[in-house]
N, C-alpha and C positions, 0 to 999 in steps of 0.2 A: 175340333170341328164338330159343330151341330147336324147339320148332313149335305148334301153335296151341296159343295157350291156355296158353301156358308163357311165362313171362319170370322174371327174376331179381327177387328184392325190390328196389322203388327205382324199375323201368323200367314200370309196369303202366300203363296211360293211364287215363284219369279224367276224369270229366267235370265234377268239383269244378275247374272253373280259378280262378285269381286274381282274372280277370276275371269271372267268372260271380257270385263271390260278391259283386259289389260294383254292379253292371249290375241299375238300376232295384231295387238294394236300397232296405230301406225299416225299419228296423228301431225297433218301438215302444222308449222310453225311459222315459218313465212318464205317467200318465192321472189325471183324475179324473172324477167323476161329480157333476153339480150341474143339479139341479131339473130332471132329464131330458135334461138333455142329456149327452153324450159329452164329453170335453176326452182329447185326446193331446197329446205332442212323438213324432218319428221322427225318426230320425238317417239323414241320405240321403247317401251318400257318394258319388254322382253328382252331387251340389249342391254340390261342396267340402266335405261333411262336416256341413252346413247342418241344425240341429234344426228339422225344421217343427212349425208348430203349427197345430193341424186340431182343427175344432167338428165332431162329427157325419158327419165324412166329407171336410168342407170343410176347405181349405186357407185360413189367414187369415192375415196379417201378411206376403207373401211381399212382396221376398225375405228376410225378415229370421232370423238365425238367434237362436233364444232359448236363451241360455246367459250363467250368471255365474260369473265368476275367482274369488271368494270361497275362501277357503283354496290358492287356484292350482287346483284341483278339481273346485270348482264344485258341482252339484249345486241343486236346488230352486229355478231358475231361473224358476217361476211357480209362480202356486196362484192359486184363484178366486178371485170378489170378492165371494162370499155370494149374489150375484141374479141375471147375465146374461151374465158376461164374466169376466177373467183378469187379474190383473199378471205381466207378463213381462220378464225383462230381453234388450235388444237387445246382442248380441256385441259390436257393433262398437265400441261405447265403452261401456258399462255399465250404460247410462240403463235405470230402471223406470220402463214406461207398463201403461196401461191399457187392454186392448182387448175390445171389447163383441161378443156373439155378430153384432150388427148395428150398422152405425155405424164411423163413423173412429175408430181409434186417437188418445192422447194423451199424451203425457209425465205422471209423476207425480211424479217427481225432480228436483231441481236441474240444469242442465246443467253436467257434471264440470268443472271447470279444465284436465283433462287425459284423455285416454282413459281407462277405470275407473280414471279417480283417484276415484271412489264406487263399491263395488260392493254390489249387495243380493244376497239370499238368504235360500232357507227361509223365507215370509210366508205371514199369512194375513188375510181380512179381519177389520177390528176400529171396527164402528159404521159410518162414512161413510168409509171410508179403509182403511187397511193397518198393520198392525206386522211387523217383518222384520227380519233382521241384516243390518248396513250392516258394511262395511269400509272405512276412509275412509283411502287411502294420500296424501291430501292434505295430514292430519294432520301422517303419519308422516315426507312430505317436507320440512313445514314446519318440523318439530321435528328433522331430522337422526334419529329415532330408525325403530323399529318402526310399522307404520301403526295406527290405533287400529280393534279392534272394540268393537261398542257392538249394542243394539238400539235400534231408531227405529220411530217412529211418522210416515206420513205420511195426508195428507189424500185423495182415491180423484182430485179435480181441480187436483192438483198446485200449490195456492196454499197461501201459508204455510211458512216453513219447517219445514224433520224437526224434529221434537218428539224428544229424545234421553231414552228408557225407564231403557236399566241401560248403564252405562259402569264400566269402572274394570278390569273382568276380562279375561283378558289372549284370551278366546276365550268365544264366545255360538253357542248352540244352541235349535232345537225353542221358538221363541216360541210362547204359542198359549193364545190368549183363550179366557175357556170362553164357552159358550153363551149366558147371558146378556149377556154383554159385560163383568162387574163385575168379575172377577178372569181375571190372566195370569201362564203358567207357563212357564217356561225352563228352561233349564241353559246352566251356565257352567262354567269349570275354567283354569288358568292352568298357564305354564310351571313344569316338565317334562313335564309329565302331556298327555298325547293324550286325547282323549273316553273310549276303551276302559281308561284305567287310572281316574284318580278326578275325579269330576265331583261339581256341588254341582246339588241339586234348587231355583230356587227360587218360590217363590209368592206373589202379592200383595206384593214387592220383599222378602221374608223369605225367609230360606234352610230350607228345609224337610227336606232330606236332605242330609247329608251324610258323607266320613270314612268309607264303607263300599266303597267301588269306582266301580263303573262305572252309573249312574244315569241313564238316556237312555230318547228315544221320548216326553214326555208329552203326554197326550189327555186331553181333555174327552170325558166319558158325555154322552147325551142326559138324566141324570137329575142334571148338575150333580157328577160322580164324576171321580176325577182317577186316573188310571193310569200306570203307567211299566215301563218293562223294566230291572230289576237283575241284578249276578250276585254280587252279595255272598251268597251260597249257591253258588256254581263255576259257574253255566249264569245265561247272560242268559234269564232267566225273567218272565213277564209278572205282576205287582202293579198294589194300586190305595192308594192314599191314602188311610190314614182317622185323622184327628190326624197325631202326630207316626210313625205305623206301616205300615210296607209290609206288605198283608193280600195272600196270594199268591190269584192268580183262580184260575190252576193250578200244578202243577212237574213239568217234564219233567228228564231228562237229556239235553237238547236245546237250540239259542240261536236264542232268537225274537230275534235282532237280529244285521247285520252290523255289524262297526266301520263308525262314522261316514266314512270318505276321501269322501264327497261326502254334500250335505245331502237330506235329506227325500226319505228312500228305508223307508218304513213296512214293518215287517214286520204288523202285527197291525191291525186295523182294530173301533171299535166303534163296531155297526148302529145305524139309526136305533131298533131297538125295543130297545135296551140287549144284543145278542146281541154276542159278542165272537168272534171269528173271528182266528186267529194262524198262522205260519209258524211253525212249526220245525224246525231243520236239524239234522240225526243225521249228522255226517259230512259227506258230501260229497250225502247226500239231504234233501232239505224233505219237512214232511208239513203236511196244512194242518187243523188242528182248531179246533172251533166250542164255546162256552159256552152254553148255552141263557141268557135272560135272567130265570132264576127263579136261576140258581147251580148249578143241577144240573151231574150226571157231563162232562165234558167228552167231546165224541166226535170221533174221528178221521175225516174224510172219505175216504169212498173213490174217488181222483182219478185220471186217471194220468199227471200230471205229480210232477215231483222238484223244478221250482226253482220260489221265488214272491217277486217284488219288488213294490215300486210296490202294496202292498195299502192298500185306502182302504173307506169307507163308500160302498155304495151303495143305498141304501134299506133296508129292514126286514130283515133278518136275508137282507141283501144286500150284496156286497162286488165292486170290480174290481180286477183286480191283472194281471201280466204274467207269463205261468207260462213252463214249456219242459219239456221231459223228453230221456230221451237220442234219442228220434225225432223232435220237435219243435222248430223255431225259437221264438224268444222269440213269443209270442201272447198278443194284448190278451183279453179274456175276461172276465165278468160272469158270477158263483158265486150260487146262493142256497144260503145254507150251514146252512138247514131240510133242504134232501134232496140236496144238492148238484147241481142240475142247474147246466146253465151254456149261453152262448150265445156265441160271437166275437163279440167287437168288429169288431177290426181284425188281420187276420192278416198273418202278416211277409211282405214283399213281397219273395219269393226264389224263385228258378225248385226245383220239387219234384223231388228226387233219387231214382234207383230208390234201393229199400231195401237191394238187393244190395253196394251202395256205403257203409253206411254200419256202422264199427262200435260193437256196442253194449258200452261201457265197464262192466268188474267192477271194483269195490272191491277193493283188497290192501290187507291189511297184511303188514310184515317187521320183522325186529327190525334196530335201527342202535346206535350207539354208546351208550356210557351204561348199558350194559341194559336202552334205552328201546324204546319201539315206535313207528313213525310209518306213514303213511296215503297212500295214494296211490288214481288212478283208472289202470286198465289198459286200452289201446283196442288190439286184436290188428289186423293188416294185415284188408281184407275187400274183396271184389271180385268180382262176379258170377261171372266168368270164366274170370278169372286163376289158375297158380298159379305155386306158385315148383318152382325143380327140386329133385328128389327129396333130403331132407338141406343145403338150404341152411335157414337160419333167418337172420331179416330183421335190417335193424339197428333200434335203439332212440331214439327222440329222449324225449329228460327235459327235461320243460318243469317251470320252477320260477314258483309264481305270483308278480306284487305283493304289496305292502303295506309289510313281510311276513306281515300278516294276516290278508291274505286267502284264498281259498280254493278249489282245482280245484269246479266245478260238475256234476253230473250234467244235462247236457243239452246240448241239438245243437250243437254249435259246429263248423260246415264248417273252420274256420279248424284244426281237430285234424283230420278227417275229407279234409282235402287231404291228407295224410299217409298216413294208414292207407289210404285207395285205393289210394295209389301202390305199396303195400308197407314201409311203415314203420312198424314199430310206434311207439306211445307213451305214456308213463307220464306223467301228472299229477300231481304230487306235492303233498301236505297235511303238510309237514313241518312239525316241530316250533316252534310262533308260527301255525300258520293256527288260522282258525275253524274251528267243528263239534264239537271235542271237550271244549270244557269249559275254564274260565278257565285251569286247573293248567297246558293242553297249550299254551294262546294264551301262557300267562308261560313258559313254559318258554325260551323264544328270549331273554331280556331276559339281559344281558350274553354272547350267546354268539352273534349275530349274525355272520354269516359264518364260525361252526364250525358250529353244528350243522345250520343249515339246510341246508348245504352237505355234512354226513356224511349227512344223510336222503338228499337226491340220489342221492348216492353209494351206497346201501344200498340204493336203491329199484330201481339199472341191476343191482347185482351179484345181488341176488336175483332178480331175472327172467333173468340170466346161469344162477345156479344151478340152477333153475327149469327151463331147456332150454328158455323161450320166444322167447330173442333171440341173436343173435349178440355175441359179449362183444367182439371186434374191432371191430365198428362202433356203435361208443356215441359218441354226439352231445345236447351237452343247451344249451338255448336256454332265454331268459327276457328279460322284460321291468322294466326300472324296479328294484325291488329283489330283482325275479327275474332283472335283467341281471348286476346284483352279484356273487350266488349262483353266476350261470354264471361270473362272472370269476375268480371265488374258486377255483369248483371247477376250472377251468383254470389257474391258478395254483398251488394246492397238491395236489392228486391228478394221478395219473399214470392215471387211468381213461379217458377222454373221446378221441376221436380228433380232434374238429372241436366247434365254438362257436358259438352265434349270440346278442350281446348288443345289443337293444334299448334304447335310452339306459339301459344298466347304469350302475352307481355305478364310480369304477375309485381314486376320490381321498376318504376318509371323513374327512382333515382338511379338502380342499377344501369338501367337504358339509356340514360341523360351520360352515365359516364364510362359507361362502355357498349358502344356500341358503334358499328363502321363510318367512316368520313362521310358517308351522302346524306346517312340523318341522322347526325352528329348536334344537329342544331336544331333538326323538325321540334320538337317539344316546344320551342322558344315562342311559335303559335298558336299549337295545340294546348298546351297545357300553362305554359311560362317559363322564366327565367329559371335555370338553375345553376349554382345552388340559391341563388335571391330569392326566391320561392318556393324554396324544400318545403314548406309546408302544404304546398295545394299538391305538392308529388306524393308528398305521403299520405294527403287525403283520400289520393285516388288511386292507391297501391296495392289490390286486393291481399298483398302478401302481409300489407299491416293491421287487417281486417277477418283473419282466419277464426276467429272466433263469433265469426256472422255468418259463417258457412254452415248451412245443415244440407244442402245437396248434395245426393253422388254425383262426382264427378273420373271422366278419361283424360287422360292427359297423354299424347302421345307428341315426339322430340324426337330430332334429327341431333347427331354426335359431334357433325360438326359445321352448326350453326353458328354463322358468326353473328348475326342478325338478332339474333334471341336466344344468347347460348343458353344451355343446358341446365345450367347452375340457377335458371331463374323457374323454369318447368320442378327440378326438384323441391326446391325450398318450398312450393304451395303443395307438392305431396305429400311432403313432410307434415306441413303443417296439418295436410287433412286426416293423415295417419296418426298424428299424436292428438287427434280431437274424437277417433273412430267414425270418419265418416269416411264412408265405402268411397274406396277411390281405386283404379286402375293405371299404370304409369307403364308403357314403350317408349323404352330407344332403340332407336333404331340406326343401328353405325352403319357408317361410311353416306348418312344423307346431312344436306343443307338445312337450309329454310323452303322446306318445299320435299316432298316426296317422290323422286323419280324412277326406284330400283319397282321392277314388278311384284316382286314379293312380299315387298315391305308395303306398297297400293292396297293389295289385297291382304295382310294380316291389319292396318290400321282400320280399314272400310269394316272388314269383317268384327274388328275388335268393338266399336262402337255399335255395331248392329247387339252383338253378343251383351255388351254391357248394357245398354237403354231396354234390352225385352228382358236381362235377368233385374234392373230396378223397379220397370211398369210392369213386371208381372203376366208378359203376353210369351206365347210358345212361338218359336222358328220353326218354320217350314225347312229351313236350311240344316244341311248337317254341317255345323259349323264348329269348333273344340269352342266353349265358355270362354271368355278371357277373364283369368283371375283376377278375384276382387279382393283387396286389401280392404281389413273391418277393424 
């Protein structure tokens, strides 16, 4: 520090710690509303990572955490039971019980032959029981093959066996009885195809849409009306069912729907009085518009939130959903989207930041390779206080999302905003394959995975370079999962990057082609191509075959027991950077997945990458944080 009030980008102190974001966090997951009363999950990372599940305030089923493996992903891990209570699946082994707003819990399921050697997902009630997508890798161990999905019907008091609905398709989606109980609508779709490329519509066991794209989300009207989200017109857009024809409710140039990577995540919700109330995402912003229930003009609410998941019916031209905006944590919240008033549920249970602390993310676009355009979010250093010295400009971290589908979010994520407190800018990038802009931009990445996502990157640091917002010497760009890749790639083939941080990144895409879980068992097939018919564009693009292009430090932090990216493929690029002497850092960290939930392990990865990019760029921490060893 030069003198008050002055420090260099990197060293500014911040009350965003590692530890703070995780300490009696509490963060909503997804809710529903049923006959007055409340239903949440929160994800508590002071509980080991622990989904609770709370009636009305009340914590119920502790300690159990409610979550299912289903696709390795999971998602839709409960839904109500129509009258007073919930089906839920217990982590620990997979079992769906039944637990009542009052009253002991029950099993509903078989007890597995093996830990989720049965896992459910995505259910809802149907009569005296449940229909839901089972995954039964029981099957699949019996038979030496793939494990089978299927949907099933069980009974709500666990006698009898699953009654097996639709089998045969190689992947089952969105079961969902209509309201009377007489007819049931799914989607299914089978290998190569993911959800987001081509699904089949079907209804009453007849396939009712098909051969047009991407076909998901269906809902029962209170008036016996059947709805879905297509993007066989370029934007996943909300339709209803009438005969064999998708009758649009409305069309935006906007996607009321994220790809499926976890189940029964609703963007659109219709009210109990036939009002239809939808999410959609412009970019990197949501907007939330409402249908009157005569058909008239669609109206956009005036909200001021940006993101909205977990949207459901809650009474009459009534809906609950989990919003956030770039000032807001994730917040549970109840819309009437007559005039849009709203009330909190459940607000996220995180200590409140001054505002000085927090920056507010601008949309960019630049142009990248191809003569294409790609998308990012931009979040400038910010800090009550602080500045930097006269003519220094900060460095840049470029975070590349998952999926690769998915998509930088406009709203609060401390986990970006530990950053930019400190003095470090960073770019969110919406590269070419995320959501937001329209089916063209989400295909555009199919065969070209790990080039172009990895030129957007690239595009997105050089133009904020150009720009004069960041310092071009210190560019560091980090990601997770298939944003781990992206970083490996772009450290591998580009000479831009000074320092890396890969989150169980990809580093082996024939290892992944032939081990890795049933749901992207086949993704590469358009991502990258055929394998092994095309071993050669895999090991083109395999930064593990390429270790001798490495002159970055890189982090590399791994979960023990990732099935998704195991472990064996984070070592072999450590290895390789250790036997070239390039400073590299390596965490495992046991007993997690693909993904980080235990609190401890939050705050030693967050704090380890802080430690490792100020001991490569050379900037001093405000923080009293231990160094993470670096391997030279």
């Amino acid at each position: 520090m030069t003198d008050s009030g002055t420090s260099s980008y990197g060293s500014w102190p911040s009350p965003i710690t590692a530890r703070s974001m995780v300490a009696d966090a509490a963060l909503p997951v997804s809710l529903w509303h049923q006959r007055g009363r409340m239903w949440w999950t929160e994800s508590r990372p002071a509980e080991s990572g622990r989904n609770a599940l709370v009636c009305d305030g009340r914590d119920l089923w502790g300690p159990v955490s409610v979550r299912t493996r289903v696709h390795s992903y999971g998602g839709g891990a409960w839904w109500p039971d129509g009258t007073d209570g919930v089906y839920a699946c217990d982590d620990s082994d997979g079992r769906l019980w039944h637990i009542p707003a009052e009253g002991e819990p029950r099993p509903v399921s078989p007890e597995p032959a093996f830990a989720h050697g049965l896992r459910y997902a995505d259910g809802r009630p149907d009569g005296d029981g449940t229909v839901c997508v089972r995954e039964n890798h029981q099957a699949g161990r019996e038979s030496g093959g793939e494990e089978a999905n299927e949907i099933v019907r069980l009974s709500r008091n666990g006698t009898g066996e699953p009654e097996i609905v639709a089998t045969g398709a190689d992947f089952y989606g969105w079961p969902r009885p209509s309201p009377d109980g007489r007819r049931l609508a799914w989607v299914q779709w089978n290998h190569p195809n993911m959800p987001w490329d081509q699904t089949e519509l079907w209804v009453d066991g007849q396939c009712a849409v098909s051969g047009i794209g991407s076909v998901v989300e269906p809902q029962w009207g209170p008036d016996g009306g059947l709805y879905v989200v297509s993007d066989h017109k370029g934007w996943w857009n909300l339709y209803r069912l009438e005969g064999a024809d998708l009758i649009p409710v409305f069309e935006l140039d906007a996607e009321m729907h994220r790809p499926a990577w976890v189940f029964d995540d609703p963007s659109y919700a219709v009210c109990d009085d036939n009002t239809v109330a939808a999410a959609a995402m412009r970019g990197s912003l949501a907007e939330l518009w409402a249908v009157p229930p005569d058909g008239s003009e669609p109206v956009m609410l005036d909200l001021p939130w940006t993101s909205y998941t977990s949207v459901r019916a809650a009474g009459p031209h009534a809906i609950c959903a989990i919003v956030a905006s770039p000032t807001q944590q994730p917040t549970a919240v109840r819309i009437d989207v007559a005039d849009g008033s709203h009330e909190v549920i459940r607000p996220t249970a995180r200590p409140e930041v001054d505002p000085g602390y927090l920056s507010n993310p601008r949309p960019i676009s630049f142009p990248t390779t191809g003569g294409a355009e790609a998308h990012g979010l931009y979040y400038p250093p910010a800090h009550p206080t602080e500045r930097a010295p006269a003519g220094e400009k900060p460095p840049l971290l470029v975070l590349g999302h998952g999926g690769p589908t998915g998509s930088a979010r406009s709203q609060l994520q401390l986990g970006i905003q530990y950053w930019t407190s400190r003095g470090i800018a960073v770019v969110d990038v919406n590269y070419r394959g995320s959501t937001g802009y329209g089916t063209a931009y989400r295909e555009a990445l199919q065969g070209l995975w790990g080039v172009s996502d990895v030129d957007d990157c690239v595009a997105a640091a050089r133009h904020l370079v150009q720009t004069g917002e960041v310092d071009g010497d210190r560019l560091i760009i980090r990601g997770s999962s298939a944003g781990g890749y992206t970083t490996l790639c772009a450290l591998a083939f580009h000479k831009v990057f000074a320092a890396g941080a890969s989150r169980y990144g990809i580093a082996d895409l024939a290892a992944l082609a032939t081990d890795t879980h049933k749901f992207e068992a086949r993704y590469m097939d358009s991502l990258v191509g055929l394998y092994p018919e095309e071993a050669e564009v895999h090991e083109a693009r395999s930064p593990i075959h390429f270790v001798d292009d490495f002159d970055a430090p890189m982090i590399v932090l791994q979960g023990s027991e990732d099935v998704v990216v195991p472990p064996n493929q984070a070592e072999m690029i450590v290895a390789a950077l250790e036997q070239r002497s390039i400073p590299v850092a390596y965490l495992l960290f046991e007993g997690e997945q693909h993904g980080f939930r235990q609190a401890d392990n939050i705050v030693a990865a967050l704090e380890a990458e802080l430690s490792f990019f100020a001991q490569i760029l050379g900037f001093n921490l405000a923080d009293n944080i231990p160094p993470v060893p670096i391997r030279r």
